[in-house]
N, C-alpha and C positions, 0 to 999 in steps of 0.2 A: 126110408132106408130099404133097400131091394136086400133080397133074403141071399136072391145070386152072387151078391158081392161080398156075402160072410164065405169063411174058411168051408164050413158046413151050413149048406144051404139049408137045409132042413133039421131044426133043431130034436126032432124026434131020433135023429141019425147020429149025434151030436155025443161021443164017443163019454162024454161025463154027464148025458142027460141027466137031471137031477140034483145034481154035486151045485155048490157053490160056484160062480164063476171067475175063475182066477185071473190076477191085475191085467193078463195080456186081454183075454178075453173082453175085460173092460174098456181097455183101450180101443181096440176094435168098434164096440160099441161106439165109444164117445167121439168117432170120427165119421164126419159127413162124406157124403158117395164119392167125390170129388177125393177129399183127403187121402179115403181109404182106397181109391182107385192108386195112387202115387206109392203109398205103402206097403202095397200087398205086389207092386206090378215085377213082373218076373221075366222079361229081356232083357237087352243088353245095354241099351241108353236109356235114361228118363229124362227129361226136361220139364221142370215143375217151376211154369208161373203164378209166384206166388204173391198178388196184391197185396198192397199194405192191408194189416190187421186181419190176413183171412186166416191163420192159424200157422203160417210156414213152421214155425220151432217144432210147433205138438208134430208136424207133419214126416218132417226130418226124424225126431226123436220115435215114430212111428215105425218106419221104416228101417231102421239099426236096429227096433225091437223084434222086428220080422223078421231079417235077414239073420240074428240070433236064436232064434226060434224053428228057424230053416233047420241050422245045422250048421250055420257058416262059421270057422273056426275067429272066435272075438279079434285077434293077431293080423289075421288077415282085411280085418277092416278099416278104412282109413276115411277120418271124419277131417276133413280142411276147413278150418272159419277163419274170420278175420280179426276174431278176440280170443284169446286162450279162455278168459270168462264163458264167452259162448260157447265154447267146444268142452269146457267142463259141467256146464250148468244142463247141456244136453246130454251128454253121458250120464248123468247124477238119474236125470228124470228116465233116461233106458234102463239105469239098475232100479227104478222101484216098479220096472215092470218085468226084468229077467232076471233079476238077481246081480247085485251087486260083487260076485265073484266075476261073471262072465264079462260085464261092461266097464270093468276097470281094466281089461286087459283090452280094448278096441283102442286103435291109436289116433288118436285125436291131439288137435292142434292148431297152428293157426301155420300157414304156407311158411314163415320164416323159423319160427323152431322146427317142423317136422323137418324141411331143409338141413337145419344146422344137425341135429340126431343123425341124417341120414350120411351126413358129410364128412363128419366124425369118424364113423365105420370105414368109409373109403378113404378115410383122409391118407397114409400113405400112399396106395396105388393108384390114388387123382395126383399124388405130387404135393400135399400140402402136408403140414405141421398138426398131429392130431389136437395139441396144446390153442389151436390159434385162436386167438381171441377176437369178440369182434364191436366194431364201434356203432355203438349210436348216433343219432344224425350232430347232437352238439360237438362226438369228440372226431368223427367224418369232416363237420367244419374248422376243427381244429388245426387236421391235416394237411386242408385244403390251405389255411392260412400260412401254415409252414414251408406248405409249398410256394406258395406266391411271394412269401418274403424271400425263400431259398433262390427265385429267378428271376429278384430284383422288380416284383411286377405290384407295383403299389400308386394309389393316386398321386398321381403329378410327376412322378418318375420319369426318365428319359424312355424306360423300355415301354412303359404307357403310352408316350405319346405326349406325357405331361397335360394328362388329364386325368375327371374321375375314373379311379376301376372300381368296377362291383363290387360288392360284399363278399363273402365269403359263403354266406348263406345264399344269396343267388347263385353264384359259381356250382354250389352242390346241387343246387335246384335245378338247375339247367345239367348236370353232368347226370343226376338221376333219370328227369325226362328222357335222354338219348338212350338211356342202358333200360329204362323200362319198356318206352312204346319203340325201343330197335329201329331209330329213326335219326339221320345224319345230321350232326350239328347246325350244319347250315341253314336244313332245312326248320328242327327247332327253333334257332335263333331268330330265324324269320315269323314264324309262328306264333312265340310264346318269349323271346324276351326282345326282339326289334332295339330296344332302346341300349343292348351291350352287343348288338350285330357287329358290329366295329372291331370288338376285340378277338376277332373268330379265331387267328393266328395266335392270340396270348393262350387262349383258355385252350385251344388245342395243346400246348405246351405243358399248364398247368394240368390236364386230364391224365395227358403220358406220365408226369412225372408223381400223380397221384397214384398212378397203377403200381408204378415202379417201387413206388414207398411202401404202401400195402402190403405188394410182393415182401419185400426186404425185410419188414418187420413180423410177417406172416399173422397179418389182420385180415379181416374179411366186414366192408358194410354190409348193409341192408340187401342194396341190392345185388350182390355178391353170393349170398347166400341162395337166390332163385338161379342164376344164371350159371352159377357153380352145379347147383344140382341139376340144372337141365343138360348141362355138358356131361355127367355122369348119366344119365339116363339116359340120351344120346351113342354115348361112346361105346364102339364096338367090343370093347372086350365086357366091361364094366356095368355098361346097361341092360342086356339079357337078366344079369344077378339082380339090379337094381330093382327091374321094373317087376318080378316076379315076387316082391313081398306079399301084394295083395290081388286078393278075388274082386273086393266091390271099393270101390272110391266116391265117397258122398262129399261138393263143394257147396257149401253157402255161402250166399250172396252172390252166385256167378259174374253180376254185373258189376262187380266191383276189381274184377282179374284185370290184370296187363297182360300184353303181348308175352311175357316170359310165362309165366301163370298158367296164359290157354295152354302155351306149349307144353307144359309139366303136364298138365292132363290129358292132352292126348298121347304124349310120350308112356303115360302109364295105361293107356287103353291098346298100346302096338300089340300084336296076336301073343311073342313070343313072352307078354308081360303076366303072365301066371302059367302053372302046372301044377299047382294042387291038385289031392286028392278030392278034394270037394268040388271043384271045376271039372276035373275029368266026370266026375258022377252027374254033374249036370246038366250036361254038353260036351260041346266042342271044344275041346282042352287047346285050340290055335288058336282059339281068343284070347284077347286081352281082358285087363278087368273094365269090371261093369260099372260104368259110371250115371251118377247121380247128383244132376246139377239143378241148384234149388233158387231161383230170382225173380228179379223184377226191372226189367230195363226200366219201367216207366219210374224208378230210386234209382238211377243212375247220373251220381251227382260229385263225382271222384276223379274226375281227369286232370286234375289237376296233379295227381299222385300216380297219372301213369297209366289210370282206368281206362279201361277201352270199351264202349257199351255194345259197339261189334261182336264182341266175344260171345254173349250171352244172345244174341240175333243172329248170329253164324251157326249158330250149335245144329240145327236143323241140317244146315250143308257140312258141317265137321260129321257127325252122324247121320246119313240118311233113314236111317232105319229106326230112329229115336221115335221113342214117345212121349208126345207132347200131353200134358195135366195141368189145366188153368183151374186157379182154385179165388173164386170170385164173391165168396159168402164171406163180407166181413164182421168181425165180432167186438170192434174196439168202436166204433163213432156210430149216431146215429144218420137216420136216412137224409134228413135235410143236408148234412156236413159231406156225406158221400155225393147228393146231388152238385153239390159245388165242386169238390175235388174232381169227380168224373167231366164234368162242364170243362172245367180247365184244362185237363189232358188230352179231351178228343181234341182239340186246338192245334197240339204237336202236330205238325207238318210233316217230321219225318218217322212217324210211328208207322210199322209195317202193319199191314191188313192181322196178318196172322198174330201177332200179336196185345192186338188191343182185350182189352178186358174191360169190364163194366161191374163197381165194386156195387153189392146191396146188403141190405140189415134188415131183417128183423123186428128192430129199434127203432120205431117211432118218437118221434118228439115233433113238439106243437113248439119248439123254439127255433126261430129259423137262425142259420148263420147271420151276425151282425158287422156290415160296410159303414165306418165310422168315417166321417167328414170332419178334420179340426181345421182350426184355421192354422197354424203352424206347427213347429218339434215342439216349443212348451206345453202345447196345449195337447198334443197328443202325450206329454208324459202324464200331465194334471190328467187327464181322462183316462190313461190305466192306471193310475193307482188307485182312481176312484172304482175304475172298475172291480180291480181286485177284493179291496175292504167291503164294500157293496157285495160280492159273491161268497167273502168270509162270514157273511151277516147272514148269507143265505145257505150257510152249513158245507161252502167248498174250503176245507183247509188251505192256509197256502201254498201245503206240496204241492197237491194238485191243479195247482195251476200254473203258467209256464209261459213267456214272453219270445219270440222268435222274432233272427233278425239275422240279415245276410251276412254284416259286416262285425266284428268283433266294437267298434265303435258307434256304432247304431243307438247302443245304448246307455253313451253318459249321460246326454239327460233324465233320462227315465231314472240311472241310479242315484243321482242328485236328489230326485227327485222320492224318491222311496227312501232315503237318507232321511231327508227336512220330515217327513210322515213317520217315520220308525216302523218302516215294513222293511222286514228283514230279510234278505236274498242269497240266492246262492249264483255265482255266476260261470256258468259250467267252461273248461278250458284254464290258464294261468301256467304257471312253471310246474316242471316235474318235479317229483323228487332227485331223480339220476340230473335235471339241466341243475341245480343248482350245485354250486361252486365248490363248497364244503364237500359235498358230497360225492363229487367225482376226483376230489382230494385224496378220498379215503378209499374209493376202489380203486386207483391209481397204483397204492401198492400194491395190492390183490394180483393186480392185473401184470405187472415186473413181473412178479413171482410164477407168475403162472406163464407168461409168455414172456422171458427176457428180450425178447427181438423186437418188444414192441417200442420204440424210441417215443412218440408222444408220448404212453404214460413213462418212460422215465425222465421225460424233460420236466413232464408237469412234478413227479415227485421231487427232483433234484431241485428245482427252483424252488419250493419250500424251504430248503434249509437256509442256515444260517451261514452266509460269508459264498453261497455258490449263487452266481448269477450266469447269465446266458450262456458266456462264452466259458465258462467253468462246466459248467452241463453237456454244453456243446462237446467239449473235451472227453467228459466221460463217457457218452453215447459212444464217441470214436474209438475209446479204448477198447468198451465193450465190445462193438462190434469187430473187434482184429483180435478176440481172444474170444468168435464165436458164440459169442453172447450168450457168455453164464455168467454166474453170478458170483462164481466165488472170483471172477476177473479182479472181481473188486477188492479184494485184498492187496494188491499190489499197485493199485490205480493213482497215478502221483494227486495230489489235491494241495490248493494254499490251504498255509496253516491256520488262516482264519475258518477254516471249514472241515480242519481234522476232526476235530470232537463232532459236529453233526453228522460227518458222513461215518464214523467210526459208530456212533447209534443207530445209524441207518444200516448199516452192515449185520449188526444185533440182530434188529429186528426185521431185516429181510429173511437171513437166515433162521432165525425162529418162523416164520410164518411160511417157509419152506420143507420144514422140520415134518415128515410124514407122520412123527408123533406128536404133534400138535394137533388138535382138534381145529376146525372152524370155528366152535364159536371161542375158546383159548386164545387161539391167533388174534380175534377179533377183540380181547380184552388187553391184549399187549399191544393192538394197534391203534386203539383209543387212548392208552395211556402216556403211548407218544405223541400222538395227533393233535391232545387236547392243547399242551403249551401252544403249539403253531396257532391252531382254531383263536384260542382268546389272545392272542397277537394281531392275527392279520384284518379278523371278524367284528364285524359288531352284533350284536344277541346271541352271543355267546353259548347262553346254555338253551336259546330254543335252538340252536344249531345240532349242540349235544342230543340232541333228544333224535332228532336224526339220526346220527350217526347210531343211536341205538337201536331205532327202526332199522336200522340196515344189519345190523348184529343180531334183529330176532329175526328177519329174512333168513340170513344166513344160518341158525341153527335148524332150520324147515328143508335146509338141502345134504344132499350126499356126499356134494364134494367142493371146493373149490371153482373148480371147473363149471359146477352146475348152477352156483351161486353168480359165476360173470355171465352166463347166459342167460340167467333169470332173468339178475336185472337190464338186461339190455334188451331182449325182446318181450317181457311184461315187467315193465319199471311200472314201481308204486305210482300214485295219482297226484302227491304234494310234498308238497316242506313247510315244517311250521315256522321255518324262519319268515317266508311268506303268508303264512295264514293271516288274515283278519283276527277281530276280536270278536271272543266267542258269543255267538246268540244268548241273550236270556229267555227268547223262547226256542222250546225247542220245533216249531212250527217257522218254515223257511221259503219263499216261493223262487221259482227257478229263471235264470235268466241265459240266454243259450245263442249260438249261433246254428241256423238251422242246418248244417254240416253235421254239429255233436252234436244234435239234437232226434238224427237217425235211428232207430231200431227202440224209441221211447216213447212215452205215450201219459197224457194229462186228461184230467176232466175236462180243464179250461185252457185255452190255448189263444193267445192273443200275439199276432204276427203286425210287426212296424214297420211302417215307411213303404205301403202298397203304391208307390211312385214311381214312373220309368226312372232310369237312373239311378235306382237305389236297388227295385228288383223288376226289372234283370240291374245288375251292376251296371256303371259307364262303363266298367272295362271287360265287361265280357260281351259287348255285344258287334265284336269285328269281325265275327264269322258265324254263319248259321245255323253249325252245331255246338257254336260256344251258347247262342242264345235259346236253342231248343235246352241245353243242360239249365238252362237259368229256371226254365218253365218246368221241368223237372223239381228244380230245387224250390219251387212256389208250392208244388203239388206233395212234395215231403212233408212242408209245414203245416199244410192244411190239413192231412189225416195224421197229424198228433194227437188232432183234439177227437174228446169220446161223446161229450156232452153241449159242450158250449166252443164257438170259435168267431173270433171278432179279428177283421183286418182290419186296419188303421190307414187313411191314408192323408197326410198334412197335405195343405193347400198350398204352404208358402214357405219357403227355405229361407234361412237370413243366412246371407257369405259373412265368412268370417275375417277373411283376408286382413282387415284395419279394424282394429280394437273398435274405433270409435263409429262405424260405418254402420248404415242402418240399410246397405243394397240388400235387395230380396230378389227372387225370382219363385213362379210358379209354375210346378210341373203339371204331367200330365196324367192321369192314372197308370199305375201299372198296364203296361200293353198285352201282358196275360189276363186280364179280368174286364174286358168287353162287356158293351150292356148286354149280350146274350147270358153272358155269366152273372153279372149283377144282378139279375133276374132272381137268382136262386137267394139273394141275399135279403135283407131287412135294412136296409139302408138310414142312416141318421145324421143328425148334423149336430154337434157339438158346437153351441154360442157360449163364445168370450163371457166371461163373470160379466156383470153390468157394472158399468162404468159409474163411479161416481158424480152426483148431479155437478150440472153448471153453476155455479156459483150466480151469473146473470140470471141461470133460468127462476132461481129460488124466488121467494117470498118476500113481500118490503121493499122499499124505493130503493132504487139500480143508482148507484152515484159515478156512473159513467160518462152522464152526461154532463156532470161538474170537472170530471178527468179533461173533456173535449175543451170546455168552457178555458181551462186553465192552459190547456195545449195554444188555443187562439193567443190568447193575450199573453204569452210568453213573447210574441214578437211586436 
C-alpha cells in the first residue's frame, strides 16, 4: 500500500496523529490501491471495471463514503442499482462509516422507482395524473389481452388469418424489446421473435391501442417509467430543473442499462445538470454531474431484457475524458477456479483490447476445478447428488453449495433425483407474491381507489362479484368513464338486481378505503373481511391464501401512504406465496438449485454447473448470431466464478429424445464449444462408470442348461 495514495501521506502530519483511528480512516485502510484509486478519484467521470469477486460493493460503498466526507451535500447524491436490496444494503454499510444521519438522506434506488419519485413531482406539468398507478408485467399482460380480445385478434380468428396468434406474454415481450433497445418492429421481429414476423400489421395495432389504453386509464409500465423520465430530462422547460437535483450520480452494474438508461445518464451529466453551491466551490459550475459507473461487460448476460453491453464499452467515447479503474484482485474463489474462468474469457472474440482484465487470488488450493464425463442426464443427476452428500461428509453445509444450469428445466432430473435421496433443495426463481391470483385480487381494490381510471383493475374487481359478469363490468367501466371516473359515479350506476346487494358492498367498502380517515392498515382489515367470503369460494387453500393477504397488510402498515404501498409492491414485490410454497424442510440445512441468470451477484463454496454440452450451453436457440453466442460464453463465465472453493462441470455423453414415451433414440453431443482442450487443460478431468451391471446368469457357476434349450428347439420340428 503506497503512503501517496492515503488522504495524508505521511502519517506524522496526520492531523489526529495518535487518536484512534475512525471507521472512515479504516475503510481507507481495508481497500487495495486499485479500490482506493476509484474511491478517492476526484474528476469528472470514473469508469470502474469491476471483475467478478474483486470487491465492486465495498468499492461503491467507498466512495459515497468519500464523497460524504468531501462535503457533498447526502441530497445531492444519487446511487442507481438494479435491486432496491442492493441500493439499501449499500447505504446501511456507508452509514457505519459516516453516520447514519447523513447516508439516509443519499437517494438511492433502483432506475424504475427513482423514475417513478421523480415523475411524481412533475407529474402535472409532463401532463400526467400525479395518482397514476402502475403495472407490473402480469397486469401489462393483462392489458395487452384486453386489447387483443377488444380488435378481435385471437387464434384462429378471421382478423388473424385463422391462425395461431402469440400469447400475450410474447406480445409484451416483443413491445418491451422495441421501447427499450429504441429499435423498429420490423427490425425486432426479425431478430428476436422471426416465428410472429407475420403478424407485424396486427401487433402494430395491438401496441397503438395499448398506448392508447394506458393513456385513458392513466397507467404507466415498466418501461414507461424510464422513457417518461428521459422525456422530462430532455424537455426544454422541464429538464434544466430536473437535471440539476444532483452533484454526483453513481450506477451499478453499468452493463446491465438499455439504450433508455444510458440516455438518463448522460441526460443527467448535460453542463446545465447542477448549480450547487458545492459544485461552484469545486469547479466549474457549467458542468454537469459527476458520474460514476461501476461494471463488468465480461457479466454481461441480460439482453434479453433490453441490456445493451455497448453501453458499458462506449463509456470511454460517451466521456472522453473518463477515468478508467480495473480492479482485478479477486477475493471470492481460489487460483485454480480463476485459472479456468480467465481461459474461458480470453476466448471472447469480441472483447475489446482495452477492456480485458485477468482475475488473481491470493488463495491457493491443491484442488483443481473437476470436468466430469457421465454417460448420460441420469447419470449426471446420480453423480451430483453423490457429489454433494460426499462434500456434506466433508464439512460443506448444503447451503453452500449450488447446482447451475441455463435453462429453468435442466434440472428435473436432478430434482427427482434429490427427492428419492431426501436432499432438500431450494430452487431459486417460481411465482411472485404480486403474479399470484389472490393476490392481485386484493390490490385490485387499492388500486380503483387510488386511480379510478384504471379499467383493468376495476374489470378484475367487478368480475368478482356475485351475478356481474363481463358485459355487466363492461357497462360499469362505461358508466364510469362518462361521469369522469369517480367513484361516487357509482351511486347512481344502473346494475341487474342479481348484483344489487354485491355491488351495494362494493360501494361500502370502496368508499371506506377512500375515506382520508382510514388508516392503511384499517382499510386493509375491512378489505380482507370482504375478500375472504370471495377467496374461500373461488380458491382452493384457502387459508395459506389468507396468510398472504396478511403479508400484504404487514407491507402495507411499513408505508406512508396508499400511493406508496402500489409502488412498493410493483417495483420491489415480495419473493413468494405460500399458496405455492412446498413443504417445509425438517432440516433446516437446504442446498440451492438456480438458473445461471439468478444466480448473478451470488457466490457458494461449491458450485457444480450441468449439461457442459454445445446445445445446452451455449442454448440451440441462442446461437444464430455472434453476439447472441459471445453472450452465451459470458453466461458460462458467470457460473464458473460462483464457485470460492470447489467447482465441477458436468458434461453427459448421451441425451435420450423424448418425443415417444416408448422410444429409446439417443444422440450424442459435443462438449461445450467454450471449453476447448486448451481450457480443459486447467481442469482435473474424470469419468463417471455406470454402477456394474449385474452378472450373466450364463456367465455364473454350474452346468449352463442352454444347451438342452437348443436340444428341445431342434426336435420341436
Amino acid at each position: 500500500m503506497a503512503n501517496s495514495e492515503l488522504p495524508f501521506p505521511d502519517a506524522s502530519t496526520h492531523p489526529q496523529a495518535g487518536k484512534p483511528k475512525t471507521p472512515y480512516e479504516h475503510m481507507l485502510e481495508e481497500l487495495n490501491p486499485a479500490q482506493r484509486r476509484a474511491a478517492t478519484h476526484e474528476g469528472q467521470e470514473l469508469l470502474i471495471l469491476a471483475g467478478a469477486g474483486t470487491g465492486k460493493t465495498k468499492t461503491l460503498v467507498a466512495r459515497v463514503a468519500v464523497l460524504l466526507e468531501r462535503g457533498v451535500p447526502p441530497e445531492r447524491i444519487l446511487l442507481l442499482t438494479f435491486t432496491r436490496r442492493a441500493a439499501a444494503q449499500m447505504l446501511r454499510r456507508a452509514a457505519a462509516v459516516c453516520g447514519d444521519r447523513r447516508a439516509r438522506r443519499v437517494r438511492g434506488g433502483t432506475f424504475h422507482a427513482v423514475g417513478q419519485g421523480i415523475l411524481r413531482g412533475f407529474a402535472t406539468r409532463a401532463g400526467l395524473d400525479p395518482s397514476f398507478t402502475i403495472l407490473d408485467r402480469g397486469d401489462a399482460e393483462d392489458v395487452i389481452d384486453l386489447v387483443r380480445e377488444s380488435l378481435g385478434l385471437r387464434s384462429g380468428s378471421a382478423k388473424a388469418g385463422q391462425r395461431r396468434f402469440p400469447a400475450k406474454s410474447t406480445i409484451l415481450s416483443c413491445y418491451s424489446r422495441c421501447v427499450s433497445t429504441e429499435r423498429p418492429l420490423t427490425e425486432v421481429l426479425q431478430a428476436y421473435f422471426p416465428w410472429i414476423a407475420c403478424f407485424e400489421e396486427e401487433l402494430r395495432q395491438i401496441f397503438r391501442a395499448y398506448e392508447e389504453r394506458k393513456q385513458a386509464q392513466e397507467v404507466l409500465d415498466f418501461d414507461d417509467l424510464l422513457s417518461y423520465w428521459r422525456a422530462v430530462l430532455h424537455d426544454p422547460v422541464l429538464g434544466p430543473e430536473a437535471r440539476r437535483d444532483f452533484d454526483h450520480v453513481l450506477v451499478d452494474e453499468y452493463q446491465d442499462t438499455n439504450r433508455v438508461q444510458r440516455d438518463i445518464v448522460l441526460a443527467l451529466a448535460k453542463p446545465e445538470a447542477t448549480s450547487s453551491k458545492f459544485d461552484e466551490a469545486q469547479g466549474d459550475p457549467s458542468r454537469g454531474a459527476r458520474i460514476t459507473v461501476v461494471g463488468d461487460d465480461a457479466q454481461a448476460i441480460y439482453s434479453f431484457r433490453g441490456a445493451n453491453v455497448a453501453n458499458i464499452r462506449g463509456f470511454p467515447q460517451d466521456f472522453p475524458e473518463c477515468e478508467v479503474v480495473r480492479l482485478e484482485r479477486n477475493y471470492r474463489s481460489t487460483e485454480p477456479i480463476l485459472s479456468v474462468a480467465n481461459a474461458t474469457i480470453a476466448l471472447a472474440t469480441e472483447l475489446p483490447t482495452a477492456f480485458k482484465k485477468h482475475l488473481w487470488s491470493d488463495r491457493k488450493s491443491d484442488h483443481r476445478p473437476i470436468f466430469a464425463r457421465v454417460a448420460d442426464e441420469d447419470e449426471q443427476a446420480a453423480y451430483v447428488a453423490e457429489e454433494v452428500l460426499r462434500r456434506r461428509e466433508e464439512g460443506i453445509p448444503l447451503r453452500q453449495q449450488a447446482v447451475l444450469f441455463r435453462t429453468a428445466h435442466h434440472s428435473d432430473l436432478l430434482e427427482l433425483e434429490l427427492a428419492r435421496r431426501k436432499i432438500p433443495f431450494h430452487k431459486f426463481g417460481g411465482l411472485r407474491l404480486t403474479d399470484a391470483a389472490h393476490v392481485k385480487d386484493a390490490v385490485a381494490f387499492l388500486r380503483v381507489v387510488e386511480n379510478p381510471a384504471d379499467a383493468t383493475a376495476w374489470f378484475r374487481v367487478l368480475k368478482l362479484l356475485d351475478g356481474v359478469g363481463p358485459k355487466t363490468a363492461a357497462g360499469l367501466i362505461a358508466h364510469l368513464q362518462a361521469h369522469g371516473n369517480k367513484l361516487s359515479a357509482l351511486i347512481d350506476a344502473k346494475v341487474p338486481p342479481s348484483a344489487k346487494t354485491a355491488i351495494g358492498e362494493l360501494k361500502e367498502l370502496l368508499f371506506a378505503l377512500a375515506d382520508e380517515g382510514t388508516t392503511l392498515g384499517e382499510g386493509f382489515e375491512r378489505l380482507e373481511a370482504f375478500y375472504e367470503p370471495i377467496l374461500r369460494l373461488r380458491y382452493e387453500r384457502a387459508d395459506a391464501r389468507l396468510e398472504d393477504i396478511q403479508t400484504l397488510a404487514h407491507v402495507a402498515r411499513g408505508c406512508d401512504s396508499r400511493r406508496a404501498f402500489l409502488a412498493e409492491l410493483s417495483l420491489n414485490p415480495p419473493g413468494g406465496t405460500g399458496d405455492h410454497a412446498g413443504e417445509p424442510h425438517l432440516d433446516d440445512d437446504w442446498m440451492v438449485l438456480s438458473t445461471i441468470h439468478s444466480a448473478k451477484g451470488l457466490e457458494w463454496e461449491a458450485v457444480t454447473v450441468l449439461h457442459a454440452a454445445d446445445g445446452m450451453i451455449p442454448s440451440d436457440l441462442a446461437t444464430g448470431r455472434p453476439e447472441e453466442v459471445e453472450e452465451e460464453r459470458r453466461l458460462l463465465y458467470v457460473a464458473l466464478t460462483r464457485a470460492k472453493r470447489h467447482l465441477s462441470v458436468v458434461y453427459p455423453q448421451r441425451y435420450h429424445k423424448k418425443e415417444h414415451r416408448y422410444a429409446d433414440r439417443h444422440l450424442y453431443p459435443k462438449v461445450t464449444r467454450f471449453l476447448p482442450t486448451s481450457v480443459r487443460e486447467h481442469f482435473e478431468e474424470v469419468v463417471r462408470e455406470p454402477p456394474a451391471q449385474a452378472q450373466d446368469p450364463g456367465q455364473r457357476g454350474g452346468k449352463s442348461a442352454f444347451s438342452d434349450l437348443r436340444a428341445k428347439a431342434r426336435s420341436r420340428w
